[in-house]
Structures are given as structure tokens and as C-alpha cells.
Short mmCIF file of the C-alpha atoms (twelve columns), coordinates in Angstrom:
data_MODEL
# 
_entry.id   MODEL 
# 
loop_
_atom_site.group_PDB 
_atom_site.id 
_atom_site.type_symbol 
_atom_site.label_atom_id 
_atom_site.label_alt_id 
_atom_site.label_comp_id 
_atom_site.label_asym_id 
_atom_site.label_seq_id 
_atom_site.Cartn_x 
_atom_site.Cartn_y 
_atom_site.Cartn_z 
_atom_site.pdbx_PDB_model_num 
ATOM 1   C CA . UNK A 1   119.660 130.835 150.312 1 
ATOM 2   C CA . UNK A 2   122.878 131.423 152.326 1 
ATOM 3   C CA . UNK A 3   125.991 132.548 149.537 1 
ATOM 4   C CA . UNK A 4   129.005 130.818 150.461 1 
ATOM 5   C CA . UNK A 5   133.461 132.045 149.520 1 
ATOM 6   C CA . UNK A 6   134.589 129.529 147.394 1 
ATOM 7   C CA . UNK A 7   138.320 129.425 146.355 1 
ATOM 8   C CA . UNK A 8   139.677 127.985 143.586 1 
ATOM 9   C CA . UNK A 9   143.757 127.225 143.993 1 
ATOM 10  C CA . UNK A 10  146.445 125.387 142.886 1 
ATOM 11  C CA . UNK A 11  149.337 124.765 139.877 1 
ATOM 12  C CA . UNK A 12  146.725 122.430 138.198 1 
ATOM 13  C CA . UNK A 13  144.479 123.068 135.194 1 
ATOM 14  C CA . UNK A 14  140.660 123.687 135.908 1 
ATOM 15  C CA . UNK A 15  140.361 126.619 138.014 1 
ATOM 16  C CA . UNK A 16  139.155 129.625 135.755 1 
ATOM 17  C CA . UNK A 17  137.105 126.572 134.256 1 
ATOM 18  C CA . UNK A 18  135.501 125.402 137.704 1 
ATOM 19  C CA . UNK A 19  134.055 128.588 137.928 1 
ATOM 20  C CA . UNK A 20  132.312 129.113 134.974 1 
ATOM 21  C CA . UNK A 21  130.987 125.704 135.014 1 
ATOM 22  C CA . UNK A 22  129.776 127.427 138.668 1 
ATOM 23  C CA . UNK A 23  128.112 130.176 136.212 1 
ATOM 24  C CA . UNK A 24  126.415 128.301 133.835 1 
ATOM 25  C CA . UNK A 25  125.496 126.149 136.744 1 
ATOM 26  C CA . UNK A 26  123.935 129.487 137.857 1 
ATOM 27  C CA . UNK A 27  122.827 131.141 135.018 1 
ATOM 28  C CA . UNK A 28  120.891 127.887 134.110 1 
ATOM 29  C CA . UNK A 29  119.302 128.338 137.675 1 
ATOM 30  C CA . UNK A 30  117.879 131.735 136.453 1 
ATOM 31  C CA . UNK A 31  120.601 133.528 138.884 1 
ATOM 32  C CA . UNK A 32  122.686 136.490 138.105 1 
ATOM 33  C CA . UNK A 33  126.539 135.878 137.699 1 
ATOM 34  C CA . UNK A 34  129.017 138.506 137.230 1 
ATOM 35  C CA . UNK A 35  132.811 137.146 135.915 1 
ATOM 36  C CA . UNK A 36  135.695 140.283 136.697 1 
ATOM 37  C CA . UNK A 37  138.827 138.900 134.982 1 
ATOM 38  C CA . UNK A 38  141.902 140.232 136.382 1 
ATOM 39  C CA . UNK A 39  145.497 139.953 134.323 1 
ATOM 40  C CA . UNK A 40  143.280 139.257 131.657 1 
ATOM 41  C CA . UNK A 41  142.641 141.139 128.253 1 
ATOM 42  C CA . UNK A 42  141.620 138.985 125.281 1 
ATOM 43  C CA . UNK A 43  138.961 137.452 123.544 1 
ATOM 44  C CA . UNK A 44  139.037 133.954 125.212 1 
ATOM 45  C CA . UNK A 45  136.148 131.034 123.831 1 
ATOM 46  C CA . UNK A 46  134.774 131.227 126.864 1 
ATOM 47  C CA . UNK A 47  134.195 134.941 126.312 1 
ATOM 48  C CA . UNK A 48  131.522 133.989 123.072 1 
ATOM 49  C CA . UNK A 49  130.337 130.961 125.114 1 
ATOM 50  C CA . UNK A 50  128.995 133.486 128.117 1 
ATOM 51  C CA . UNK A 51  127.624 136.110 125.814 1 
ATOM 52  C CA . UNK A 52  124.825 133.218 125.030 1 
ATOM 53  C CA . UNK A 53  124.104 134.149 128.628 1 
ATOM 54  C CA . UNK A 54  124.416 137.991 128.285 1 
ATOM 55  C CA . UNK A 55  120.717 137.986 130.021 1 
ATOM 56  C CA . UNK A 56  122.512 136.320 133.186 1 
ATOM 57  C CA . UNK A 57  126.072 136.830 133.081 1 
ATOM 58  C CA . UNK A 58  127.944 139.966 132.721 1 
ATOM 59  C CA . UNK A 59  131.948 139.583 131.927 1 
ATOM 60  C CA . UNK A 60  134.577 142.120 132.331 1 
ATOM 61  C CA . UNK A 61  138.284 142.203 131.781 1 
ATOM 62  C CA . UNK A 62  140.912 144.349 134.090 1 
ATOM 63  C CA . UNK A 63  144.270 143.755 132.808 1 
ATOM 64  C CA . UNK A 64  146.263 144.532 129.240 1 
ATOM 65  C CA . UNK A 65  147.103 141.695 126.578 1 
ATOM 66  C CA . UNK A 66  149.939 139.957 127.673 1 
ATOM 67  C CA . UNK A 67  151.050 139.821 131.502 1 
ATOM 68  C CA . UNK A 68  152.761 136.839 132.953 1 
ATOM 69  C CA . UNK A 69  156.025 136.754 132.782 1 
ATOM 70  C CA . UNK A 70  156.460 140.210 132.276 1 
ATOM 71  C CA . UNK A 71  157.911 143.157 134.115 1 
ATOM 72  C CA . UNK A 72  154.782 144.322 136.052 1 
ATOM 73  C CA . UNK A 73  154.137 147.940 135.077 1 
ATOM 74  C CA . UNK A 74  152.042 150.705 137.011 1 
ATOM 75  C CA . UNK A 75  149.614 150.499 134.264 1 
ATOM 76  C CA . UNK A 76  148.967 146.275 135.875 1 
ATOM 77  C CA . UNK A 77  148.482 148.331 139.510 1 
ATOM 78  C CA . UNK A 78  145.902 150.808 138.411 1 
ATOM 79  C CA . UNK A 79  144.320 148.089 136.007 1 
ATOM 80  C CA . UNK A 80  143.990 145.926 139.009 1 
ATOM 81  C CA . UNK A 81  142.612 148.386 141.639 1 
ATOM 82  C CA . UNK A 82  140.113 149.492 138.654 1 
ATOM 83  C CA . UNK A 83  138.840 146.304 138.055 1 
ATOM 84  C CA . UNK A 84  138.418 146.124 142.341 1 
ATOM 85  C CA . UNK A 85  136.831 148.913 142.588 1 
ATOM 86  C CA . UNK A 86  133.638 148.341 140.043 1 
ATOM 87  C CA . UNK A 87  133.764 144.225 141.856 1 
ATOM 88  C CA . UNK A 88  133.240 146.686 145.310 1 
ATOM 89  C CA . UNK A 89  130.469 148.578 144.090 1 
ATOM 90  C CA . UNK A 90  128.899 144.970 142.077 1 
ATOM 91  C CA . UNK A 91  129.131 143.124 145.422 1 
ATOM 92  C CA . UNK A 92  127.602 145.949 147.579 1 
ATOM 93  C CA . UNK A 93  124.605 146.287 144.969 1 
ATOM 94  C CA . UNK A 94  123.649 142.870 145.655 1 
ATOM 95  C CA . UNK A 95  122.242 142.508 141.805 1 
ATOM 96  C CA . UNK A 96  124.414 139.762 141.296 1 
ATOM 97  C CA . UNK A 97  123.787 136.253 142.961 1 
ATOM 98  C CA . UNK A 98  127.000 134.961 142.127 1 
ATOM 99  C CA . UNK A 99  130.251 137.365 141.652 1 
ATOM 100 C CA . UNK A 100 133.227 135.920 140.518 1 
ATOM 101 C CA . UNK A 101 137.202 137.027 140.949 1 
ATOM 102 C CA . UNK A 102 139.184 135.205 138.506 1 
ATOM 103 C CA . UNK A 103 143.091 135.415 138.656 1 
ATOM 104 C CA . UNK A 104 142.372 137.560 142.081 1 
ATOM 105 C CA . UNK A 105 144.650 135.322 143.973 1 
ATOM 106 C CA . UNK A 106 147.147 135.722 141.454 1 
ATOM 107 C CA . UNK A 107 146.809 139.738 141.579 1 
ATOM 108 C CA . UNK A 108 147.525 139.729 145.612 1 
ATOM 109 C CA . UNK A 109 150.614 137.430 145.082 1 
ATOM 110 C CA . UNK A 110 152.018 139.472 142.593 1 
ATOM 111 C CA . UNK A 111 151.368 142.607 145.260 1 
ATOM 112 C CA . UNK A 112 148.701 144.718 142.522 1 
ATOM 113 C CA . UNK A 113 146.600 144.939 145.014 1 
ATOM 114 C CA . UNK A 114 146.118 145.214 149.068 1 
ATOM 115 C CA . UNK A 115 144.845 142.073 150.874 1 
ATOM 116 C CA . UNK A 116 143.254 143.933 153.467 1 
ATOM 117 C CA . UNK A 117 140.786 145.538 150.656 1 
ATOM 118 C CA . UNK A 118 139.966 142.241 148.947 1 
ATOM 119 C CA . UNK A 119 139.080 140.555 152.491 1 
ATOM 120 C CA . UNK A 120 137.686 143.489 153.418 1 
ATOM 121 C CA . UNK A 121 135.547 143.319 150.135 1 
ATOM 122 C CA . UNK A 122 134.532 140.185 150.782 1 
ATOM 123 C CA . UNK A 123 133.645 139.945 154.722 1 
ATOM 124 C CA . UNK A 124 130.927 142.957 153.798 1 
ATOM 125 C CA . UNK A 125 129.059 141.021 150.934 1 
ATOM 126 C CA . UNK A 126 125.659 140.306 151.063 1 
ATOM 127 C CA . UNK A 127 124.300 137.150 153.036 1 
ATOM 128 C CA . UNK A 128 122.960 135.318 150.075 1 
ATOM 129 C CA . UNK A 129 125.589 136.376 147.582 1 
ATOM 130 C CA . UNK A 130 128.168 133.636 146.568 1 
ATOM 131 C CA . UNK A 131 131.535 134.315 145.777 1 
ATOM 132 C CA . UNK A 132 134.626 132.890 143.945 1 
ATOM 133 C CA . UNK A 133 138.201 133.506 144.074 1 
ATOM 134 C CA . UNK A 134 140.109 132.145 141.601 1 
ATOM 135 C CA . UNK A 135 144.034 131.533 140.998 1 
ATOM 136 C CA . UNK A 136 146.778 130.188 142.184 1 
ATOM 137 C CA . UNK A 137 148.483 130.529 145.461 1 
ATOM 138 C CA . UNK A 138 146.018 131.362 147.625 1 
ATOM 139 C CA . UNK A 139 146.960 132.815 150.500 1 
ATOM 140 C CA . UNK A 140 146.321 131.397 153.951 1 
ATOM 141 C CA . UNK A 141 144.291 134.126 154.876 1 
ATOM 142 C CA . UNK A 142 141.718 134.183 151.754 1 
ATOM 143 C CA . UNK A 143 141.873 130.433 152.436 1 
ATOM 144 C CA . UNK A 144 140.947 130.417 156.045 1 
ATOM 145 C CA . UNK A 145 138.067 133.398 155.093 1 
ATOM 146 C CA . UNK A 146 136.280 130.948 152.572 1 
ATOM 147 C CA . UNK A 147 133.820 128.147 153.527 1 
ATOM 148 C CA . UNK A 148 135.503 125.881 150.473 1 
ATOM 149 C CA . UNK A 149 138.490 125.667 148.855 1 
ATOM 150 C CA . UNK A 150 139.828 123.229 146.408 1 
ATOM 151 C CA . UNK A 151 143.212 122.637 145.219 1 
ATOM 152 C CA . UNK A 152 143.925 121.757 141.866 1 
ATOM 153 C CA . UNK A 153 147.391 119.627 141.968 1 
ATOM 154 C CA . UNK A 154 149.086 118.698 138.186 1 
ATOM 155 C CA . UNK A 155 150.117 115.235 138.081 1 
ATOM 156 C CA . UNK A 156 151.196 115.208 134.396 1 
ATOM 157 C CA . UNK A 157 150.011 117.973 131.480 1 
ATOM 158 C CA . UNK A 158 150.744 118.040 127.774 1 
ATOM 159 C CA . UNK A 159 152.058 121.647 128.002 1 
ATOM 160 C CA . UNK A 160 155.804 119.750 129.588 1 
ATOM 161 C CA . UNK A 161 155.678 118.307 125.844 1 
ATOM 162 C CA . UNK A 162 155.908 121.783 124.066 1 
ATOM 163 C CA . UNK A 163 151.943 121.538 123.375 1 
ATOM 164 C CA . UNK A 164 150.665 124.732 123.001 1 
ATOM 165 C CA . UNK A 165 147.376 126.185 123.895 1 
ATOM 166 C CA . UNK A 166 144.201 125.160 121.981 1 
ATOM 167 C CA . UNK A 167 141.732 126.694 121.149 1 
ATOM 168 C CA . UNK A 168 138.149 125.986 122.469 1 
ATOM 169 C CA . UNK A 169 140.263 123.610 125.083 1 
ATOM 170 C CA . UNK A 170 143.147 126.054 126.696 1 
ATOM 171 C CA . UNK A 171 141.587 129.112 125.166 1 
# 
């Protein structure tokens, strides 16, 4: 089976969820998925859902606590290239049949991380391996590299009310 760049874009909701719908898809499959969370460093629900899948999917975090809307700090750079780094050597092992990159387009817009690497990265991945790219604003170039991309566009969310996260829903 051929693996396919998927990108997953936009200000709307449903991206980081998209693709681990993708990985359960997968994991249910029998495949190997591995999840490398960048700007990310809690215990989200999604985080206990996925270790019922511990045989299939393998989760790691690259980033501190809190991070958006914060004064980006070198500790976010080395975090970031870290985090690249073991996703280079994953991808290049081939042991995974789907590998995603969540918040990776977020990452190259905040400048944590080179471009070049990431499409570099990609372009040398395995033939059958899939790969997703989460986050949003998506550059052109990561767009025009990947075989699908979807946008997801808000048209109205609770959060304008003053809702705040929920858990098992948000988070």
C-alpha cells in the first residue's frame, strides 16, 4: 500500500482530532501509528484513550506546559528540534505505518524550527508510510508537498461565549 502526506489546517476545531480518529482508524487495522506532539506537554483524554492502544500506538510530547500566547523561549527551540529529531529517526526506521506531526505547522509558523528540515523529513519517508501534519497555517509549501489537505474553517464556536475547555470534549 502506497502512504500518502496528509495535512490537517485551518482556524477551525477538529484537526488534532482528525488525526487520531486517522490512528484508531489505523490501529484498528492492525497498523503501527506513532503521535509526536509538538507545543504540547500535558496529560490530555486523548492521552488515556491511546494508551488502550499502547500495542499500536506510541505517543510522545515535545513542548513544556503552557505555550501559546507566551514569549517563546530557547527552551520551545530546542524542545522543538528534539522532538524532530527522534520523528527523523521514527520515519527513516519505517516501524511505523502511520507517523503523525501534530501542531508541526504551528511550530514552522512560529519559526522553532527550519522548513527545509521538515520537507526534507518528509520527501525521504518510506513509500508505504503515511504521514500527517497537523495545525494551523499551513504553509503553501507543506501544502503543495502533500497529496491531501483539508481546511478546517469556524463558522461559529462556543469558546466566543467565554466557554471554557471541557474535558473529554476540548481536552
Amino acid at each position: 500500500m502506497k502512504g500518502y502526506v496528509q495535512v490537517y489546517t485551518g482556524e477551525g476545531k477538529g484537526k488534532t482530532t482528525a488525526a487520531l480518529g486517522l490512528a484508531l482508524r489505523a490501529a484498528g487495522a492492525g497498523l503501527k501509528v506513532y503521535i509526536g506532539q509538538f507545543m504540547k506537554k500535558r496529560n490530555y483524554s486523548e492521552l488515556k484513550s491511546l494508551q488502550k492502544f499502547k500495542d499500536n500506538i506510541k505517543t510522545e510530547q515535545f513542548g513544556r506546559q503552557r505555550f501559546i500566547g507566551q514569549k517563546i523561549m530557547k527552551e520551545d527551540k530546542l524542545l522543538a528540534q528534539e522532538g524532530l529529531e527522534k520523528i527523523k529517526k521514527i520515519i527513516q526506521s519505517g516501524k511505523y505505518n502511520l507517523v503523525i506531526l501534530d501542531e508541526i505547522n504551528v511550530v514552522l509558523s512560529y519559526g522553532l524550527l527550519s522548513e527545509d528540515e521538515v520537507i526534507e523529513i518528509i520527501k525521504a519517508k518510506p513509500e508505504a508510510q503515511e504521514i500527517v501534519l497537523t495545525g494551523r497555517g499551513a504553509s503553501q509549501r507543506i501544502m503543495k508537498l502533500a497529496d491531501l489537505v483539508t481546511e478546517m474553517k469556524q463558522i461559529k464556536h462556543y469558546f466566543s461565549k467565554g466557554v471554557k475547555a471541557r474535558v473529554g470534549i476540548e481536552k
